[in-house]
N, CA, C, O and CB atoms as a CASP TS submission, in Angstrom:
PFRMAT TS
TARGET T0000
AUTHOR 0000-0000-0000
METHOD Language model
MODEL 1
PARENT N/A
ATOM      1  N   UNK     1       6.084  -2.629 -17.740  1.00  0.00           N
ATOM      2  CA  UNK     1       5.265  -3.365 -16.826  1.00  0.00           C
ATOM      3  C   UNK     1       5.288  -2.653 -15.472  1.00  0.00           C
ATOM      4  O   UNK     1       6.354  -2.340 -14.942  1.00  0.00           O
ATOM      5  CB  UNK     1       5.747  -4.826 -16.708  1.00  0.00           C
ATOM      6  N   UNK     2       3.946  -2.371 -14.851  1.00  0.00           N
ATOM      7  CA  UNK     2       4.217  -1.631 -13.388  1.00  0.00           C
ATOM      8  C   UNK     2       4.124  -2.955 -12.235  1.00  0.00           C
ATOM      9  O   UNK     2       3.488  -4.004 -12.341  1.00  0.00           O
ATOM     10  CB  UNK     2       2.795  -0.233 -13.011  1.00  0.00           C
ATOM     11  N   UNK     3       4.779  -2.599 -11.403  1.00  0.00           N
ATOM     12  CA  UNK     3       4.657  -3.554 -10.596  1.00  0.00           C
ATOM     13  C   UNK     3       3.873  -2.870  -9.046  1.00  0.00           C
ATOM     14  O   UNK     3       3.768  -1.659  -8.848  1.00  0.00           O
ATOM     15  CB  UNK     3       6.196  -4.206 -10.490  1.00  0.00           C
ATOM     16  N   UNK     4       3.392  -3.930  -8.087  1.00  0.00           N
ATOM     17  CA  UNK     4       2.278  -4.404  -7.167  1.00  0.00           C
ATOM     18  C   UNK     4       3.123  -4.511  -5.943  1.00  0.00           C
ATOM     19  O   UNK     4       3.638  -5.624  -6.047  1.00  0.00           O
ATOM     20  CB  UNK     4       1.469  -5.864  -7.608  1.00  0.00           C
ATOM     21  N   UNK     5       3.486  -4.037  -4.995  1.00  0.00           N
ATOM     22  CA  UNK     5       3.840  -4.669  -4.156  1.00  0.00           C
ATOM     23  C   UNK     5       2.741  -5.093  -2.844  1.00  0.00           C
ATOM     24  O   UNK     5       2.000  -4.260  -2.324  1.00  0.00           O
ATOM     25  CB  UNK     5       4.911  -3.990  -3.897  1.00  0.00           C
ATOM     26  N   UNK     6       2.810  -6.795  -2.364  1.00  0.00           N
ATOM     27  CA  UNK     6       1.553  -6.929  -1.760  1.00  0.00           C
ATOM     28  C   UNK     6       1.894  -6.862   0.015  1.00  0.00           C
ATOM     29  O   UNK     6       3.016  -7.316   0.244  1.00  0.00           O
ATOM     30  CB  UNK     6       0.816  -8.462  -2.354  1.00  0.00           C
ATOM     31  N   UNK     7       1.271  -6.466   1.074  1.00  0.00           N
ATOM     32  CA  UNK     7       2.010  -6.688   2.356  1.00  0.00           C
ATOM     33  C   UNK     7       2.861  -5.971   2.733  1.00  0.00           C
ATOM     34  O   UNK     7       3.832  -6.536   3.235  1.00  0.00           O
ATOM     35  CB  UNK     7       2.554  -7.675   2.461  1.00  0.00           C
ATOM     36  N   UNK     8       2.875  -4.889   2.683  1.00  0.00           N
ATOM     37  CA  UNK     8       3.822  -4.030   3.067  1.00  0.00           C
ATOM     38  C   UNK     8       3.324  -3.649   4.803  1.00  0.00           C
ATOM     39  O   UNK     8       2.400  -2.934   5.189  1.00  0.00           O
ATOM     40  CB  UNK     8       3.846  -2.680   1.888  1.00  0.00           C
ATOM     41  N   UNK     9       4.010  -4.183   5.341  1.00  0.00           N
ATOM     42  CA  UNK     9       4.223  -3.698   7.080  1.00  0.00           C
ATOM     43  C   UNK     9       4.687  -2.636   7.710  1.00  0.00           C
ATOM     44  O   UNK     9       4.007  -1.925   8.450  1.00  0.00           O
ATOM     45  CB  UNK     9       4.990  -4.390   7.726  1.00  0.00           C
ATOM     46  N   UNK    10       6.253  -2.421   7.365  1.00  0.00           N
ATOM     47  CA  UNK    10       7.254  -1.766   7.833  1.00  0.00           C
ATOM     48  C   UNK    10       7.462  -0.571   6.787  1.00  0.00           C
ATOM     49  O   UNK    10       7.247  -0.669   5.579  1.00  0.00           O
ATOM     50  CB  UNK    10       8.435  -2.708   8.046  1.00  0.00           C
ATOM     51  N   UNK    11       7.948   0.654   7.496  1.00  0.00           N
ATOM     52  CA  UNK    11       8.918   1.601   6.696  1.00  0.00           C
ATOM     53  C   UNK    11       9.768   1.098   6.392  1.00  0.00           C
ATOM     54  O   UNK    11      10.007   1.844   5.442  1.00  0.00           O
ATOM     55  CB  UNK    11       9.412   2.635   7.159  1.00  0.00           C
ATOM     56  N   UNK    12      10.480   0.448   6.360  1.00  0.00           N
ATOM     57  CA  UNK    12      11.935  -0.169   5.751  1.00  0.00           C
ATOM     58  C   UNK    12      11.434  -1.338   4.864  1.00  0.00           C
ATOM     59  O   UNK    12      12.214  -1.856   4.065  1.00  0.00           O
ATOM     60  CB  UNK    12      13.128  -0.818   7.057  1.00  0.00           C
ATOM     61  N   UNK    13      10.417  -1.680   4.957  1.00  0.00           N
ATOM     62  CA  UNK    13       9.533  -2.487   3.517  1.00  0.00           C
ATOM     63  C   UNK    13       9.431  -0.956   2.495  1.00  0.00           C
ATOM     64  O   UNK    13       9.929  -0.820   1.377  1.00  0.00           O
ATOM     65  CB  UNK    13       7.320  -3.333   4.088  1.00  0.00           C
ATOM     66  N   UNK    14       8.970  -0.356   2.945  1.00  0.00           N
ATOM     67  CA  UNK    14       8.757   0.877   2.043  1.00  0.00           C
ATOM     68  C   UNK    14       9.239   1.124   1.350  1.00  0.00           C
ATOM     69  O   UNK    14       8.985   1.393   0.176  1.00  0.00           O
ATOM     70  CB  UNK    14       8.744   1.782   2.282  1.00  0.00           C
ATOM     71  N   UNK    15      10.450   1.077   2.187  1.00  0.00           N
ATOM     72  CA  UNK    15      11.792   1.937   1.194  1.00  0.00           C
ATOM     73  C   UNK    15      12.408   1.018   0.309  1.00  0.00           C
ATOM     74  O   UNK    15      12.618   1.228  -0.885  1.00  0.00           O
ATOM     75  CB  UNK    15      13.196   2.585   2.136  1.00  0.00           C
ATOM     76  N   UNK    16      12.644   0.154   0.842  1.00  0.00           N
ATOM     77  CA  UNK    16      13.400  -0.962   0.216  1.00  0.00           C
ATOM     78  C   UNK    16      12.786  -0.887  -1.383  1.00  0.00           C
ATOM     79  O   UNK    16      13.440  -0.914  -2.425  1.00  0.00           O
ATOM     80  CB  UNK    16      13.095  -2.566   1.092  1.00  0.00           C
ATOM     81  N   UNK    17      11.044  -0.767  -1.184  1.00  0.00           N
ATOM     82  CA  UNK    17      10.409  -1.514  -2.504  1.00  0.00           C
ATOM     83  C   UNK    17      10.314   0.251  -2.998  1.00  0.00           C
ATOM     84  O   UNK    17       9.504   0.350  -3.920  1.00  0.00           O
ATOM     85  CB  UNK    17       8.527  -2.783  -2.293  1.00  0.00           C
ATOM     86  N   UNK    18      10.872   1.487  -2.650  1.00  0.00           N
ATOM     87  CA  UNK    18      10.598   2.842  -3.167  1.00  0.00           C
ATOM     88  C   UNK    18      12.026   2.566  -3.705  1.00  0.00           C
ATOM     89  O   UNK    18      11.872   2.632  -4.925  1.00  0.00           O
ATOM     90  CB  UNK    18      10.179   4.278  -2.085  1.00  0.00           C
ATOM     91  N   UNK    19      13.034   2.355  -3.519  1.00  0.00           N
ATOM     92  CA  UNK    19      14.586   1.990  -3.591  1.00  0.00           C
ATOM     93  C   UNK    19      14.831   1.146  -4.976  1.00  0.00           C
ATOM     94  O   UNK    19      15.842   1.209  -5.677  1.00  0.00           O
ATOM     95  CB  UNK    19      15.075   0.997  -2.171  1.00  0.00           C
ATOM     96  N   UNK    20      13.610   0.300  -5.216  1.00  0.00           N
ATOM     97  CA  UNK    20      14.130  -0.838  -5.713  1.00  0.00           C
ATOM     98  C   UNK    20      13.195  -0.291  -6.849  1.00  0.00           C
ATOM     99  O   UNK    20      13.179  -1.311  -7.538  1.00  0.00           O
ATOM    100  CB  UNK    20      14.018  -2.395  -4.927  1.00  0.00           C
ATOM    101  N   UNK    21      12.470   0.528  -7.476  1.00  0.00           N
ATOM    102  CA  UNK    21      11.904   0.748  -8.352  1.00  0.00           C
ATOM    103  C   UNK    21      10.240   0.170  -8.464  1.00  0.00           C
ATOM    104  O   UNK    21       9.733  -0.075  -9.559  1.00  0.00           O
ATOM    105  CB  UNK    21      12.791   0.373  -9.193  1.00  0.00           C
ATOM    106  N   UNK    22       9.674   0.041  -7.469  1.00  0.00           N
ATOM    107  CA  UNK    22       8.089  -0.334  -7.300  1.00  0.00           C
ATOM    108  C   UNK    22       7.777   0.588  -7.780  1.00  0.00           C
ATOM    109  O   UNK    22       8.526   1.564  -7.822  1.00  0.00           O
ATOM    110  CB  UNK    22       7.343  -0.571  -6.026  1.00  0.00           C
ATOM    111  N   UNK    23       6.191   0.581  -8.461  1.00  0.00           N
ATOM    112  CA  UNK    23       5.666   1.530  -8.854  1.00  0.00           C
ATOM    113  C   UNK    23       4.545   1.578  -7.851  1.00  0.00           C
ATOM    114  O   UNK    23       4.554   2.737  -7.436  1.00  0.00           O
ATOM    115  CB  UNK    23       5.408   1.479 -10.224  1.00  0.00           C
ATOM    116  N   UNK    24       3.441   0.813  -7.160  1.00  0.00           N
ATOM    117  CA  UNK    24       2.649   0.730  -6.098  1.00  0.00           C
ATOM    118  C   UNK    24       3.157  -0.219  -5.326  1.00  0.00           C
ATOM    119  O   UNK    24       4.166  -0.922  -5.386  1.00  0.00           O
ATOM    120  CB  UNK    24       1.374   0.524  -6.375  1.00  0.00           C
ATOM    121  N   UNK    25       2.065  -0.080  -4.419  1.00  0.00           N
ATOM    122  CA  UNK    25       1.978  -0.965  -2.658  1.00  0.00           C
ATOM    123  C   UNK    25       1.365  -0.760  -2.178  1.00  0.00           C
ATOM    124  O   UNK    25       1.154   0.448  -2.288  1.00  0.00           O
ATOM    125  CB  UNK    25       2.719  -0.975  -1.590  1.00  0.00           C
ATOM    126  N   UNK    26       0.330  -1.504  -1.106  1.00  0.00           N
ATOM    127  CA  UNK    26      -0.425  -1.833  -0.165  1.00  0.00           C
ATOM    128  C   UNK    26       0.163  -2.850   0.969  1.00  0.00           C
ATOM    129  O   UNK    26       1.116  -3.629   1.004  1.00  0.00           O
ATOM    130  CB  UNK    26      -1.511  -2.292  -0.805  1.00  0.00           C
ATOM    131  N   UNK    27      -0.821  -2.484   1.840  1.00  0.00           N
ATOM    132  CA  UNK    27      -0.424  -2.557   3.311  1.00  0.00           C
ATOM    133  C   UNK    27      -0.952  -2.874   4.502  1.00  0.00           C
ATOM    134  O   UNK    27      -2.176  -2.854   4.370  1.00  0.00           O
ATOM    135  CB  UNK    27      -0.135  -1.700   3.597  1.00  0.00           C
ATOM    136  N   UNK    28      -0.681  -3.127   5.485  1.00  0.00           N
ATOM    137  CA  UNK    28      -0.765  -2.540   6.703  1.00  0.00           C
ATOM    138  C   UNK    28      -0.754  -1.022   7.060  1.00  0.00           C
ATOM    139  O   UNK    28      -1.451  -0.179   7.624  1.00  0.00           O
ATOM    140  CB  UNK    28       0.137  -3.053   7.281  1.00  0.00           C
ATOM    141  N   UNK    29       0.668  -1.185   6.284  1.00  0.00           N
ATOM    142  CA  UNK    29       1.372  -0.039   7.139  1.00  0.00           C
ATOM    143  C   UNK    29       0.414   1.255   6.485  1.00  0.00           C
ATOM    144  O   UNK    29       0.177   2.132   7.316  1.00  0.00           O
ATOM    145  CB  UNK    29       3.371   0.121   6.807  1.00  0.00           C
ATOM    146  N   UNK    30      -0.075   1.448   5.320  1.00  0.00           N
ATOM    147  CA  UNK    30      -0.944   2.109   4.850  1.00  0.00           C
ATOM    148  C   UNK    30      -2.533   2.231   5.463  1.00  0.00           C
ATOM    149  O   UNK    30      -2.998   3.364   5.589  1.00  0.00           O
ATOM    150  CB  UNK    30      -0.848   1.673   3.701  1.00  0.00           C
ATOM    151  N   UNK    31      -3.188   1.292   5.764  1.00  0.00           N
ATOM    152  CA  UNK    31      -4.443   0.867   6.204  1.00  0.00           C
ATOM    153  C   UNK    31      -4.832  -0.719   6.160  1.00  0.00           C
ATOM    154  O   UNK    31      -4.348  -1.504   5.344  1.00  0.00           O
ATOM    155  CB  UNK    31      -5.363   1.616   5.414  1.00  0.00           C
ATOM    156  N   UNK    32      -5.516  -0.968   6.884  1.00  0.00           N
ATOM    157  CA  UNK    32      -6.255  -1.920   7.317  1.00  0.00           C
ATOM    158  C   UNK    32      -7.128  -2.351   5.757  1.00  0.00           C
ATOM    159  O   UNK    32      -7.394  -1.663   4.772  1.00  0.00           O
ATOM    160  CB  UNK    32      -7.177  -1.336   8.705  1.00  0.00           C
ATOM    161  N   UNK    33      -7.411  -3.846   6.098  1.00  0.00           N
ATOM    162  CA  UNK    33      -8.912  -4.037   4.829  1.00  0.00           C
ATOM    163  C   UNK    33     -10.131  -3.015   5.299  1.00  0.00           C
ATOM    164  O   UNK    33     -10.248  -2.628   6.461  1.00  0.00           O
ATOM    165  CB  UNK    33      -9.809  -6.009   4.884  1.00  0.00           C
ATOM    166  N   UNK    34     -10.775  -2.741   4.517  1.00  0.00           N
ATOM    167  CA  UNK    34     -11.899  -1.473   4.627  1.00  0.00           C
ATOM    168  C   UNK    34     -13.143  -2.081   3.627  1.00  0.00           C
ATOM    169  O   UNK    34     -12.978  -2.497   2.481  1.00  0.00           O
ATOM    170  CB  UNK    34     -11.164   0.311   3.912  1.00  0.00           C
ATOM    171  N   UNK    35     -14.036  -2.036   4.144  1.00  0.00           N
ATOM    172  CA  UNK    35     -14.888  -2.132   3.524  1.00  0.00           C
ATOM    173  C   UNK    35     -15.737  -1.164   2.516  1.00  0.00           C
ATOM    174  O   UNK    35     -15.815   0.011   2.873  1.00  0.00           O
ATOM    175  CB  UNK    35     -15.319  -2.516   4.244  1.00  0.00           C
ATOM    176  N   UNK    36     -16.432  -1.562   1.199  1.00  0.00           N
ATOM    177  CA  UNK    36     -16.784  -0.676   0.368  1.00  0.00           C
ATOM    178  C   UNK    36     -17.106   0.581   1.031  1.00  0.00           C
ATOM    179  O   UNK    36     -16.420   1.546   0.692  1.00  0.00           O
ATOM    180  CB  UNK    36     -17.760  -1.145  -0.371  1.00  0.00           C
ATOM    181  N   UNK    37     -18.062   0.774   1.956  1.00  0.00           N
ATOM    182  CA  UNK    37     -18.887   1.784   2.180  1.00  0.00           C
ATOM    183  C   UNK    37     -17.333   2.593   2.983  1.00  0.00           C
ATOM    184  O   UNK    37     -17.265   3.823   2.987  1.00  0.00           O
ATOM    185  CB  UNK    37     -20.564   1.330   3.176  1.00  0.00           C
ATOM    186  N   UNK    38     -16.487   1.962   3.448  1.00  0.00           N
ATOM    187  CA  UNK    38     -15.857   2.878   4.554  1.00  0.00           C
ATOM    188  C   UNK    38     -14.534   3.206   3.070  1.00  0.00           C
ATOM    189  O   UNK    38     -13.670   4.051   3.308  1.00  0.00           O
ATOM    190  CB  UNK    38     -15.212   1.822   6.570  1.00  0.00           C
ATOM    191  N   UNK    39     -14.521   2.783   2.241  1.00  0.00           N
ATOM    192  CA  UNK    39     -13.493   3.273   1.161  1.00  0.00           C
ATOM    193  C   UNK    39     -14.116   4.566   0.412  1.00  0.00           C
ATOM    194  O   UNK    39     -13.474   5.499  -0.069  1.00  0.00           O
ATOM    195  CB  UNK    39     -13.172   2.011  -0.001  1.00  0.00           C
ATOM    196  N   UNK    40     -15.174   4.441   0.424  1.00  0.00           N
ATOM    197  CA  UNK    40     -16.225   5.936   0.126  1.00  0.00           C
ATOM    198  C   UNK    40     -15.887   7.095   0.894  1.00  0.00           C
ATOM    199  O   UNK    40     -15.532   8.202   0.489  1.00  0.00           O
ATOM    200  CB  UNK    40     -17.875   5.747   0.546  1.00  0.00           C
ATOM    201  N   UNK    41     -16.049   6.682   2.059  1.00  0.00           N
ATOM    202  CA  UNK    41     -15.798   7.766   3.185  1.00  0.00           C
ATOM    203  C   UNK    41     -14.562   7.766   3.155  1.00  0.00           C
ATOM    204  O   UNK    41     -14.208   8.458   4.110  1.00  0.00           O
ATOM    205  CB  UNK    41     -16.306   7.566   4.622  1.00  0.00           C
ATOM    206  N   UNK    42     -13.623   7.367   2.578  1.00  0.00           N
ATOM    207  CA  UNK    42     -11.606   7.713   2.942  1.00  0.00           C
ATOM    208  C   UNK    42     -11.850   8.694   1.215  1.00  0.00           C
ATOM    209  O   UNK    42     -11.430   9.821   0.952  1.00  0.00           O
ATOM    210  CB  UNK    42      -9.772   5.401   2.880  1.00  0.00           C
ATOM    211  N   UNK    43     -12.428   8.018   0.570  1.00  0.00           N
ATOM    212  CA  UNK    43     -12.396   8.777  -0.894  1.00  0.00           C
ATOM    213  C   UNK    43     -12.973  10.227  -0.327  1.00  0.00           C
ATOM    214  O   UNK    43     -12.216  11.198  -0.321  1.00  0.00           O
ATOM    215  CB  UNK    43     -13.552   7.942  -2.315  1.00  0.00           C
ATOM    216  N   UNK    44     -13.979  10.312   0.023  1.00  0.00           N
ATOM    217  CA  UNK    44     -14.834  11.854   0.415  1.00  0.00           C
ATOM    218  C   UNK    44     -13.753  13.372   1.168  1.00  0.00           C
ATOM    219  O   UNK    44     -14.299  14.439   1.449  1.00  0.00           O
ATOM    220  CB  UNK    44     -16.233  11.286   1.959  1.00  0.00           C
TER
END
C-alpha cells in the first residue's frame, strides 16, 4: 500500500514523513493550490 501524506508545511514535516517511510506528499511547503492551466505551465 503507498501512502499520501496531506499538508505538509515544514521541513521537519518532511523529514519526519521521509523518516517514517511515506511514499508521497503535498504541501505548502512544496507549492501553493494551482490551477489547471498554471499546472501546465509548471509541467512545460
Amino acid at each position: 500500500m503507498k501512502v499520501i501524506a496531506e499538508g505538509i508545511e515544514t521541513e521537519q514535516q518532511k523529514q519526519l514523513l521521509i523518516n517514517s517511510g511515506c511514499d508521497f506528499g503535498q504541501g505548502y511547503l512544496f507549492s501553493k493550490p494551482v490551477s489547471a492551466e498554471e499546472f501546465e505551465k509548471l509541467l512545460s
